[in-house]
C-alpha positions in Angstrom: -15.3 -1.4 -11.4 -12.0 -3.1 -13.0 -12.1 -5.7 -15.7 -10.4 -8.4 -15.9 -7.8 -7.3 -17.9 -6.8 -4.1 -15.5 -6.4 -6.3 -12.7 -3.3 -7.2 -13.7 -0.8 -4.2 -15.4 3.0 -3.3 -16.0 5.3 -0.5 -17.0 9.0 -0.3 -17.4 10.8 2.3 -15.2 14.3 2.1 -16.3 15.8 -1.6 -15.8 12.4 -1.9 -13.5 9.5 -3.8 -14.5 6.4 -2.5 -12.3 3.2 -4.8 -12.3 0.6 -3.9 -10.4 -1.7 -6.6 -9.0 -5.6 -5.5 -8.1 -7.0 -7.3 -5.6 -10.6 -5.5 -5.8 -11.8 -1.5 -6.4 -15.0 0.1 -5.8 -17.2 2.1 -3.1 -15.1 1.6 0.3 -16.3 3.9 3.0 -18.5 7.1 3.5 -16.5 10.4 2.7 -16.7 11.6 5.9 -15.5 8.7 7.7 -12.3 8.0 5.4 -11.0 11.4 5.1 -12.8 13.5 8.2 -10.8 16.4 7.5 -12.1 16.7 3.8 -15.5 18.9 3.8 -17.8 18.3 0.9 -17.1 21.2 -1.3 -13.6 19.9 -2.4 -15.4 16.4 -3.6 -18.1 18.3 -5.5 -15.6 20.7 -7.1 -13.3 17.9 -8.3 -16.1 15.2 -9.3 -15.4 15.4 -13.0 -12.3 14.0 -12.4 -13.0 11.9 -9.4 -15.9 9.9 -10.2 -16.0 7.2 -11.0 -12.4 6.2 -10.3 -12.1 7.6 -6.8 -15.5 8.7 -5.8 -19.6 7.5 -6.2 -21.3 10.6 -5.9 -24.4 9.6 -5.2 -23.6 7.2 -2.2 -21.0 9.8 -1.4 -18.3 6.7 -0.9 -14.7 7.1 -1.6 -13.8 4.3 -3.6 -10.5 2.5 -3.1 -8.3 -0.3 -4.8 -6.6 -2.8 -2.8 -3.7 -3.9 -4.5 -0.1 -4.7 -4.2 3.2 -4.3 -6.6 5.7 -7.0 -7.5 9.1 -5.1 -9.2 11.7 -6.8 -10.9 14.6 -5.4 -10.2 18.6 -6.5 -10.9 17.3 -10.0 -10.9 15.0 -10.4 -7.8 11.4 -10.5 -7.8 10.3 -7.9 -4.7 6.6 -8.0 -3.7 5.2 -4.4 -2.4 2.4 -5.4 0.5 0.5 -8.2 0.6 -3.3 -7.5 0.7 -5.8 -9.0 3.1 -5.4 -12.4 3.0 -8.2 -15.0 2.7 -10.6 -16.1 5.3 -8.9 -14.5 8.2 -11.0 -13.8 11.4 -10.7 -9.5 11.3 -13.8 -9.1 13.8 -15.2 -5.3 13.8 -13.2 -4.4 10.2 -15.9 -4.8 7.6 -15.1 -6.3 4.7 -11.8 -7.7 5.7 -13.2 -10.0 8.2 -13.3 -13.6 6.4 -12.7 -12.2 2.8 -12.1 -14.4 0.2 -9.3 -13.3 -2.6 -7.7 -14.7 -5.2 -4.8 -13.2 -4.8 -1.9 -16.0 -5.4 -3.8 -16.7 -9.2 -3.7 -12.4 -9.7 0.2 -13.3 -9.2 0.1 -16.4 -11.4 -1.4 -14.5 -14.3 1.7 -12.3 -13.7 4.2 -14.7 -14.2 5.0 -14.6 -10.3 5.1 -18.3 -8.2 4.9 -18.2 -4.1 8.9 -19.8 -4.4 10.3 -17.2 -6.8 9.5 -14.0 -4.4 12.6 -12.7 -3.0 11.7 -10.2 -1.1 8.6 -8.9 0.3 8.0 -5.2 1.7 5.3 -5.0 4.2 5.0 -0.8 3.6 3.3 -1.0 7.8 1.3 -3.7 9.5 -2.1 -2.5 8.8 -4.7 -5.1 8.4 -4.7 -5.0 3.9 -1.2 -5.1 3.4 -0.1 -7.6 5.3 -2.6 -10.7 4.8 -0.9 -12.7 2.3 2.2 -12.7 4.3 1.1 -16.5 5.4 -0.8 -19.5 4.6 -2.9 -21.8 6.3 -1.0 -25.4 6.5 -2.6 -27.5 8.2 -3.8 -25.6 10.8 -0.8 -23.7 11.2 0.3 -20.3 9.6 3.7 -20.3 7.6 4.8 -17.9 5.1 3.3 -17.8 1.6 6.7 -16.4 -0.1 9.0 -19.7 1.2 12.3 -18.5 0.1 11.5 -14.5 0.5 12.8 -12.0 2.9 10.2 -10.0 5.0 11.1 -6.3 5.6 9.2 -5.4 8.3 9.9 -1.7 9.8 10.6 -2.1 13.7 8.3 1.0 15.2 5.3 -1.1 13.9 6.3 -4.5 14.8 7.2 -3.2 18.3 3.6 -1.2 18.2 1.8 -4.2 16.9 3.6 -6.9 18.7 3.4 -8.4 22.5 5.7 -6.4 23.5 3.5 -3.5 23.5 0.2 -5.7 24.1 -0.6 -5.5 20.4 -1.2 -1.9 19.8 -2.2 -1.2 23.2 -5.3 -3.6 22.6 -7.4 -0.6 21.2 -8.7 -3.4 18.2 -8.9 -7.4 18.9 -8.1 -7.5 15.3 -4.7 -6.3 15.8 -3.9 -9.3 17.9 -5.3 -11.9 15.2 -3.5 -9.6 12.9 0.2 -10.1 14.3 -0.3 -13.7 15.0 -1.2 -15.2 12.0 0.5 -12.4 9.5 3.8 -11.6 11.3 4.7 -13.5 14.3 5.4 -17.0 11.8 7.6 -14.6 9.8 10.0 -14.7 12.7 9.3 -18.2 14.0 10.5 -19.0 9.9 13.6 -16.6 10.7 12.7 -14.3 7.8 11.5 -11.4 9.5 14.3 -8.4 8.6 13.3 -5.7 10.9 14.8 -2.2 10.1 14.1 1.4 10.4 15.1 5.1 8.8 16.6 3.7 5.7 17.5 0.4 4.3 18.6 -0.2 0.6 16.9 -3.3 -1.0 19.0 -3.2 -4.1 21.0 -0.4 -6.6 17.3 0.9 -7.6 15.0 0.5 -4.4 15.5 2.2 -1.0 13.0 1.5 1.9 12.5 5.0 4.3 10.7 5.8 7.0 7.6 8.0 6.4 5.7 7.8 10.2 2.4 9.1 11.4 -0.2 6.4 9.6 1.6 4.1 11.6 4.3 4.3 13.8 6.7 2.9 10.9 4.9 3.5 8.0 7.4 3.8 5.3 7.9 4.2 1.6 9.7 2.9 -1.3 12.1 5.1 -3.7 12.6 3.4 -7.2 16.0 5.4 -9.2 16.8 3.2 -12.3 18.3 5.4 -15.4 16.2 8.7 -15.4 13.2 7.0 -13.7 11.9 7.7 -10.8 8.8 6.7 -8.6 7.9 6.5 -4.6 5.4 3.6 -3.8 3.6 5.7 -0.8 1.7 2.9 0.6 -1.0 4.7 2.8 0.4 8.2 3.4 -2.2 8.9 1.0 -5.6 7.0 0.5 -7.3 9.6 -2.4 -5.8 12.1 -4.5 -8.1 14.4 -1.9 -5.1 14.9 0.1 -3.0 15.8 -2.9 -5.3 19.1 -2.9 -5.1 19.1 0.6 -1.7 17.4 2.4 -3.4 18.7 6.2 -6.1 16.1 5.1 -5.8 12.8 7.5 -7.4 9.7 7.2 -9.9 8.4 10.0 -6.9 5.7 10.4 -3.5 8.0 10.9 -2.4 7.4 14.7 -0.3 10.5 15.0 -2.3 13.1 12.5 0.6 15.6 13.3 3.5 13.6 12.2 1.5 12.1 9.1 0.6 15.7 8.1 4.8 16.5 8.1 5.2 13.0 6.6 2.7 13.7 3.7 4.1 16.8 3.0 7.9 16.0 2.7 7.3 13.2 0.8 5.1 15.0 -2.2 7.7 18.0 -1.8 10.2 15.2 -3.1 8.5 14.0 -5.9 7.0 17.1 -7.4 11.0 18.6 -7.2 12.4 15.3 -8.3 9.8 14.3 -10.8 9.4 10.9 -8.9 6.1 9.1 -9.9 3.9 8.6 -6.8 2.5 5.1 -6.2 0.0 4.8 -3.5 -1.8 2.1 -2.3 -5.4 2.5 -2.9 -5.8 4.8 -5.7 -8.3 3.3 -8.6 -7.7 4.8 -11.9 -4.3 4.4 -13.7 -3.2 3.8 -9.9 -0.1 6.2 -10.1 0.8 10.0 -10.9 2.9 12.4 -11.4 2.5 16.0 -8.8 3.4 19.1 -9.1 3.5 21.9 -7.0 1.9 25.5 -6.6 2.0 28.2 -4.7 -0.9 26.7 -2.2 0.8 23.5 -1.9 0.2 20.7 -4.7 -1.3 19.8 -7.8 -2.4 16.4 -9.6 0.3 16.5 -12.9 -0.2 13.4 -15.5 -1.2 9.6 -14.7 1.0 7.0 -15.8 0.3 4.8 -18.6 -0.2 1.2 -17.7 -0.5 -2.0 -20.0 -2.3 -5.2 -19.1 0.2 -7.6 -18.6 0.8 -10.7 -20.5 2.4 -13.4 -19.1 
């Protein structure tokens, strides 16, 4: 649904340069099964603006990008999430189970090499945002970004881990998931586990956000009089701008990701911050604003493709 072009963008937020990096977008998963909470009426009253972007009405599919952000920032190159990876066994998650992606040449065409990542933010541990983490060397999984730092928030890597039998062992997946995507990170010794807040740089603060996932967290950009919050999934469709109470099938703790999603729009419509999440389609990023029933969609942000 994205030419070639789009799949690679940028803007400049103060001394920031954002590119985004689309992996894929189009028609994802049935309506009812992404966003449960979200009865039929509020897609039908918002398809002007929702299809085609974020919604195919007559398969009644929300549709979804999966994508990732690289920011430069005071010098460093930081990568935001790392997709799904490529060929990895993910039995019983659809399309994510041996995928094929071409992600490292999206990151070519931006002018980004594996060994000039600094850092990389894995926003939590969920299955698309964590799969270029490695690569497959002969046989054995080592990190894609050689010379990078993984910041990995410690409820989720505790969740995920052994130490709590890989999230209890309610998916097989989540096993497979931690062993080839985040256990060579700390055999490598550059896993950085943290939690509440940890400050990348002068521009880019890391805070906890919980209820997807146990540490799901968010990234705050402040450079000049710019600011933006790259959401990862506290939001998955602008659906649950309309309506924060609205969960996805995939939250853990709906409660806390309800009070999570909240706070975290409240911010950004008082502070102006633009709001990055990780599978809108469209422009990919907005502005909100509130009113007196909770939120509104305000303007989308103005990408260009980027040319490198």
């Amino acid at each position: 649904m994205m030419n070639e072009d789009e799949r690679v963008q940028s803007l400049v937020l103060g001394n920031v340069e954002v590119i985004r990096i689309v992996e894929w977008h189009e028609p994802f998963l049935p309506t009812s099964g992404m966003l449960p909470g979200a009865g039929t009426e509020v897609w039908k009253a918002n398809e002007e603006w929702l299809a085609p972007d974020h919604w195919e009405p007559d398969s009644d599919l929300a549709v979804l990008a999966l994508q990732s952000w690289v920011l430069r920032s005071g010098g460093r190159t930081v990568l935001v999430d790392t997709g799904a990876g490529d060929g990895r066994e993910r039995p019983g998650m659809g399309p994510f189970h041996q995928a094929r992606s071409d992600f490292l040449g999206l990151l070519a065409r931006a002018g980004v090499r594996p060994q000039e990542v600094d850092v990389v933010v894995n926003t939590h541990l969920h299955v698309d945002h964590v799969g270029w983490n490695t690569l497959d060397a002969d046989g054995q999984w080592v990190p894609t970004f050689p010379h990078a730092q993984y910041l990995i928030p410690a409820a989720d890597d505790f969740h995920y881990g052994p130490d709590n039998a890989y999230g209890n062992g309610a998916q097989e997946a989540d096993r497979l998931i931690y062993e080839d995507s985040i256990r060579p990170l700390h055999e490598a010794g550059q896993a950085v586990l943290w939690d509440g807040l940890h400050q990348i740089d002068e521009h880019l603060t890391l805070e906890s956000a919980p209820g997807h996932t146990p540490g799901s967290s968010v990234l705050r950009l402040a450079s000049g009089s710019d600011r933006a919050v790259f959401v990862g999934d506290l939001l998955h469709s602008p659906v649950q701008i309309l309506d924060p109470c609205c969960n996805s099938s995939a939250c853990l703790d709906p409660e806390q990701a309800v009070a999570s999603r909240r706070r975290i729009l409240g911010r950004a419509a008082d502070e102006r911050e633009l709001l990055v999440p990780a599978h809108f389609g469209g422009a990919g990023a907005l502005e909100v604003r509130r009113n007196r029933a909770g939120f509104d969609l305000g303007p989308w942000a103005t990408a260009v493709p980027s040319r490198r």
